[in-house]
C-alpha positions as a Markdown table, in Angstrom:
| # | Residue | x | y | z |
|---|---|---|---|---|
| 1 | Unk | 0.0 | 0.0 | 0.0 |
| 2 | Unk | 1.8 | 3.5 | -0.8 |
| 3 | Unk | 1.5 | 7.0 | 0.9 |
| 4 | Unk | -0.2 | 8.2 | -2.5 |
| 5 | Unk | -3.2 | 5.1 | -2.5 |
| 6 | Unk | -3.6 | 5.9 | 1.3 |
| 7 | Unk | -4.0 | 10.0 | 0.1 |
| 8 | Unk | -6.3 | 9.3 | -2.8 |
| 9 | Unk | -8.8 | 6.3 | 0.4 |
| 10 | Unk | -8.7 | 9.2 | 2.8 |
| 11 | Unk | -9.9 | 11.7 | 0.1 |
| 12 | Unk | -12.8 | 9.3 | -1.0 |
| 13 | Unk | -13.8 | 8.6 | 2.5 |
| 14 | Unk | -13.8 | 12.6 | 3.6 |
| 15 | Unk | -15.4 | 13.4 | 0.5 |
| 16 | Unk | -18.5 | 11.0 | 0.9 |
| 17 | Unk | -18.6 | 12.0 | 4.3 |
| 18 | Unk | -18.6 | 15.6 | 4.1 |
| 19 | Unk | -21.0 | 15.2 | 1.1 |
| 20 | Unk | -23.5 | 13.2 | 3.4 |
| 21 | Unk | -23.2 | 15.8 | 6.0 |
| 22 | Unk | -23.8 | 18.8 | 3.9 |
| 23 | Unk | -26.8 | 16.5 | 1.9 |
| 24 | Unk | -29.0 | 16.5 | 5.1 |
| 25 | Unk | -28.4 | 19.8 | 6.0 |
| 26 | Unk | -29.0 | 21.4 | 2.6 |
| 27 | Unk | -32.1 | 19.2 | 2.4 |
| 28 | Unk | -33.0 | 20.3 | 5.7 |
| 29 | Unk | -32.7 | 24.3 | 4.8 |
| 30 | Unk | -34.5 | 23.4 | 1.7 |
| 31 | Unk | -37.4 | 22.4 | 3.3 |
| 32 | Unk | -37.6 | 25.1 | 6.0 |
| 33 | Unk | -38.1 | 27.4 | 2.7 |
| 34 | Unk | -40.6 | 25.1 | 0.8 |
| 35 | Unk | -42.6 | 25.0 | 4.4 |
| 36 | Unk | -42.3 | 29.2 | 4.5 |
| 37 | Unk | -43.5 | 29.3 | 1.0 |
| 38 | Unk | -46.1 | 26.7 | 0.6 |
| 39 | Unk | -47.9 | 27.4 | 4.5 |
| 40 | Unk | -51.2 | 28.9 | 3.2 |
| 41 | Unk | -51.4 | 25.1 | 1.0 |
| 42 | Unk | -50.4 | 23.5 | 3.8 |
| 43 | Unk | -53.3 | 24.5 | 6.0 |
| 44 | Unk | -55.6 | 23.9 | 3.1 |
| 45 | Unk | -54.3 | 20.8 | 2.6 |
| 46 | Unk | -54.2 | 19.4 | 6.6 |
| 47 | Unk | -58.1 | 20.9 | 6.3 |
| 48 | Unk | -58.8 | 18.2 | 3.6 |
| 49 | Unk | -56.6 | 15.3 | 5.1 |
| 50 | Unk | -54.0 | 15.8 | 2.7 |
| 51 | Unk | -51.1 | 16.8 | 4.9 |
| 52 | Unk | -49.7 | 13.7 | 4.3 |
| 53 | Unk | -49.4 | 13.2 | 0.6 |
| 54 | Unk | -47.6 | 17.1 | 0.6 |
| 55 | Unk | -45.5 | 15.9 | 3.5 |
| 56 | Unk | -44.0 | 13.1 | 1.1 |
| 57 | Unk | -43.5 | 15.5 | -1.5 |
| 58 | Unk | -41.6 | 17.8 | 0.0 |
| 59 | Unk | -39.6 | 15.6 | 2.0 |
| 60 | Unk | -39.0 | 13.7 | -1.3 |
| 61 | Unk | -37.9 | 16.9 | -3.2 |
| 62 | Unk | -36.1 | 18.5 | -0.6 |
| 63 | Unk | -34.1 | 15.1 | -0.2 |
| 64 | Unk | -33.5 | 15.2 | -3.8 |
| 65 | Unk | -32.0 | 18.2 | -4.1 |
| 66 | Unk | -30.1 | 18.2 | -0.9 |
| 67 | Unk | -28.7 | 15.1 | -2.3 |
| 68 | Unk | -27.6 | 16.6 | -5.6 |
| 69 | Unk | -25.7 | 19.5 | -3.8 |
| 70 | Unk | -24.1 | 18.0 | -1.2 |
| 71 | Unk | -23.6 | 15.5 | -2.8 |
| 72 | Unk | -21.6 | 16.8 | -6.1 |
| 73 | Unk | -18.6 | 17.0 | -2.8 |
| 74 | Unk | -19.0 | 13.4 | -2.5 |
| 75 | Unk | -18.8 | 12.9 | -6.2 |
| 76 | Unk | -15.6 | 15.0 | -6.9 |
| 77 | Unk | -14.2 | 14.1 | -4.3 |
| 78 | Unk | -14.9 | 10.1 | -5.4 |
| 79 | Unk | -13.7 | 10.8 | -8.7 |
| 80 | Unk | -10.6 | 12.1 | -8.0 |
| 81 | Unk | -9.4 | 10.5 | -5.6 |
| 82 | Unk | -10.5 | 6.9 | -6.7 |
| 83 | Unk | -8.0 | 4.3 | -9.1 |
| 84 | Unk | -7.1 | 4.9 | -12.1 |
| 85 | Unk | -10.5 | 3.4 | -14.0 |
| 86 | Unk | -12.7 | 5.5 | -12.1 |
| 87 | Unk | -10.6 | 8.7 | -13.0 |
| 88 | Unk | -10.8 | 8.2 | -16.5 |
| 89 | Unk | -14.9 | 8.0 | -16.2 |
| 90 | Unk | -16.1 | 11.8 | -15.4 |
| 91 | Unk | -19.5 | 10.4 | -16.1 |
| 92 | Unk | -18.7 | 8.8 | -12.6 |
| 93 | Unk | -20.0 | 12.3 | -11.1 |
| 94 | Unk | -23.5 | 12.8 | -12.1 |
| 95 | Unk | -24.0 | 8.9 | -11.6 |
| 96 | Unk | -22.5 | 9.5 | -7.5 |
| 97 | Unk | -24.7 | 12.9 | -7.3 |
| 98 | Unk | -28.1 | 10.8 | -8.2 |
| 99 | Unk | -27.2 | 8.3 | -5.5 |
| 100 | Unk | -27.0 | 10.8 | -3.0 |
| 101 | Unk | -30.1 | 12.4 | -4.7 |
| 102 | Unk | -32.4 | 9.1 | -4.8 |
| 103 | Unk | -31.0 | 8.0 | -1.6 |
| 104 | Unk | -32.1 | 10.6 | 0.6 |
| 105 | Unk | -35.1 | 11.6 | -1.6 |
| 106 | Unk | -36.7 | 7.8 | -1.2 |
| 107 | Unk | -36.0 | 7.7 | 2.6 |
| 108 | Unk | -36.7 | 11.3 | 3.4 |
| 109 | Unk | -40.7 | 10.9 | 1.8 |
| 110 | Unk | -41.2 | 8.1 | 3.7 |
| 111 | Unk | -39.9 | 9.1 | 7.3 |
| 112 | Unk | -40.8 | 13.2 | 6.7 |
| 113 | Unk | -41.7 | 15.2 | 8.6 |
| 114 | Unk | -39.0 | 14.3 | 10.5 |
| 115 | Unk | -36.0 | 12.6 | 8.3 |
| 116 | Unk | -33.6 | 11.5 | 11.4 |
| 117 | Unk | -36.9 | 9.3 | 12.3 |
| 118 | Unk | -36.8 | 7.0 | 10.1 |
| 119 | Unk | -37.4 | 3.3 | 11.1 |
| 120 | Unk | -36.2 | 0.4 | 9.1 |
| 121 | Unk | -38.9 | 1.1 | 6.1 |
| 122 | Unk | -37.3 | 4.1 | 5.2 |
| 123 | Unk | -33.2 | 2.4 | 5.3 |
| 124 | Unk | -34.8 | -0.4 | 3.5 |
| 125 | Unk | -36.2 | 1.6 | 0.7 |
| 126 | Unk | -33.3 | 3.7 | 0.7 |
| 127 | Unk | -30.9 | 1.3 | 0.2 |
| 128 | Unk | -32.7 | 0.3 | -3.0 |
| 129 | Unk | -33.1 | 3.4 | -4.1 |
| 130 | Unk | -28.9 | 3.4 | -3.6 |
| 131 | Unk | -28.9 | -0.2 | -5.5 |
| 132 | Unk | -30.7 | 1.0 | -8.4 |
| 133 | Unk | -28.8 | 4.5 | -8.9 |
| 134 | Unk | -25.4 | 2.6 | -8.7 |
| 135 | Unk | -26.2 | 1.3 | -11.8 |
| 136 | Unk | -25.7 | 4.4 | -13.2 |
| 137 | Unk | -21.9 | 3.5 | -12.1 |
| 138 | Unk | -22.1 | 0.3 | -14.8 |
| 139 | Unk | -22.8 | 2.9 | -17.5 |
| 140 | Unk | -20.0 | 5.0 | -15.7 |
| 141 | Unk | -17.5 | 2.1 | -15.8 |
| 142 | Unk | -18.5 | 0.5 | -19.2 |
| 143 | Unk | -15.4 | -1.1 | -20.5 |
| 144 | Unk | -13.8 | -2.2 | -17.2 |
| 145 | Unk | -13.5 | -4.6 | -15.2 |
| 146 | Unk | -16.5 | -4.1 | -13.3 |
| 147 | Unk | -18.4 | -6.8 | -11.8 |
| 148 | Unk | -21.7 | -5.5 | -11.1 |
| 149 | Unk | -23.1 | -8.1 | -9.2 |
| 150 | Unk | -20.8 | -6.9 | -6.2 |
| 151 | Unk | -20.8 | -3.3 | -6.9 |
| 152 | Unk | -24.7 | -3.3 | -6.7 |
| 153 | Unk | -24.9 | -5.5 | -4.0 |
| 154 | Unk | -21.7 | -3.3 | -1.7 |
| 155 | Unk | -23.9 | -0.4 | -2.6 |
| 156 | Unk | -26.6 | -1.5 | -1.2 |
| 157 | Unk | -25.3 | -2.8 | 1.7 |
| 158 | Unk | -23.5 | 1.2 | 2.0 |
| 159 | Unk | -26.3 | 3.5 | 1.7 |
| 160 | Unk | -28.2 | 1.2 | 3.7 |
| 161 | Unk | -25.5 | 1.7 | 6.5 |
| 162 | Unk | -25.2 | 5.5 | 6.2 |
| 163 | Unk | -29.1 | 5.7 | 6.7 |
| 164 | Unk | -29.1 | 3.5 | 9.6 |
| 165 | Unk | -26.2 | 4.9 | 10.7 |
| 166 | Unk | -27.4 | 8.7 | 10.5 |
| 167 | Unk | -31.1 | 7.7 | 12.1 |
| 168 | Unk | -28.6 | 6.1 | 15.4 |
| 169 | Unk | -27.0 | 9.1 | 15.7 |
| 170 | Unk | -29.8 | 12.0 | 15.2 |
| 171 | Unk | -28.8 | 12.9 | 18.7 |
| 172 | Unk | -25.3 | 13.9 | 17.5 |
| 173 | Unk | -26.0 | 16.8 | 14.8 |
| 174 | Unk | -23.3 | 17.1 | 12.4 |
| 175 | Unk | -20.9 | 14.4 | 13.9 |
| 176 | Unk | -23.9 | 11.3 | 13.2 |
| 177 | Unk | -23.9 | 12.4 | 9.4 |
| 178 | Unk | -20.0 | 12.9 | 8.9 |
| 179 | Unk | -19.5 | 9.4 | 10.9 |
| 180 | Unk | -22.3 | 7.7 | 8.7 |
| 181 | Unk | -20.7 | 9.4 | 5.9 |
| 182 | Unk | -17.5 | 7.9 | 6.3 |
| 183 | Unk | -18.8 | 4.5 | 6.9 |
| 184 | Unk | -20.5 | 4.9 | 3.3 |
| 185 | Unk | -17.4 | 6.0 | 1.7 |
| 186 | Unk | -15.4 | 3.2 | 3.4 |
| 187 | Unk | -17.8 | 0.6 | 2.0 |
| 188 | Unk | -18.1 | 2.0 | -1.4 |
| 189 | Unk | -14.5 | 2.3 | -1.4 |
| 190 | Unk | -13.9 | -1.3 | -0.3 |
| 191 | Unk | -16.2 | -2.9 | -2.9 |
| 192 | Unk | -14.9 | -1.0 | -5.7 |
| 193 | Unk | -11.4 | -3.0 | -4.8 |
| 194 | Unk | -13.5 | -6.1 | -4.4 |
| 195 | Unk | -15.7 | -6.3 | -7.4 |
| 196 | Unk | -12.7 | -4.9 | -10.1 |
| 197 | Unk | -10.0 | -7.3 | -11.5 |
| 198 | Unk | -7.6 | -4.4 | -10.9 |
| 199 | Unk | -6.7 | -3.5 | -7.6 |
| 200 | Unk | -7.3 | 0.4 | -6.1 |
| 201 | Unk | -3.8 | 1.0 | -5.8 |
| 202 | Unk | -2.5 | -0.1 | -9.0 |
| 203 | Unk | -1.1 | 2.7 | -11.2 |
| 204 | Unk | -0.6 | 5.2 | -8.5 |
């Protein structure tokens, strides 16, 4: 293992992590301003029983687009720092933004109106939403040595993690989301070694 592989793992793994941290946050902010704005509908809606269907909109859209911001940090950071496959693949950015996206986006409009709530329904169908936007990494990776099989199944088990992860630690604002971060960008980081021919390290 050299200095420069060890580097490029602790870039990927503060990357994801600061990415996760700023996705709930911005998601959180963005939601505070879709309340502000959409409060005359919202009482209208809570008179006709409907409070629930906007709740799952907006915790659905503010999840999405926390997600895409916070998490273009993780993406970046992913695809500079990661081996030398991933680096030649930019398309490896938007494909790492829409997991963040769909990730917090599925949970969040299940488990809204409070996100860091969320009971095993919302990591369950967050986690799939995290299965099925890795395969935006196939497309990503087309022409390597990618096995999918494991990359789908280590993202899964990743996103999955971080969610149950950040619900444990709602208590700790800030230091739950950076530590479940890390804990997805270890994972991710893992299985990418795991389910390519080539190891991380090789051609640093």
């Amino acid at each position: 293992m050299t200095r420069a592989w060890t580097v490029r793992a602790l870039t990927w793994i503060g990357t994801t992590a600061v990415g996760w941290l700023l996705a709930w946050w911005i998601g959180l902010f963005l939601t505070m301003v879709a309340y502000s704005v959409t409060f005359p509908l919202m009482k209208a809606l809570e008179a006709a029983a409907l409070g629930r269907i906007q709740s799952t909109i907006i915790g659905f859209l503010s999840g999405l687009g926390g997600g895409l911001f916070g998490g273009t940090v993780g993406a970046l950071g992913q695809w500079y720092a990661g081996p030398p496959h991933t680096r030649r693949n930019p398309a490896w950015i938007p494909a790492t933004m829409a997991c963040y996206g769909l990730v917090l986006a599925s949970s969040w409009a299940i488990s809204w109106p409070d996100p860091f709530s969320g009971g095993w329904l919302a990591i369950l169908v967050g986690a799939m939403a995290g299965s099925l936007a890795s395969i935006g990494h196939l497309f990503a990776m087309r022409g390597s040595a990618l096995r999918w099989q494991l990359w789908v199944a280590g993202s899964t088990v990743a996103w999955g993690t971080g969610l149950a992860a950040t619900f444990l630690w709602a208590q700790r604002p800030f230091a739950g989301e950076l530590v479940a971060g890390g804990m997805i960008g270890l994972i991710t980081l893992g299985t990418l070694g795991i389910a390519t021919r080539t190891k991380p390290n090789q051609g640093d």
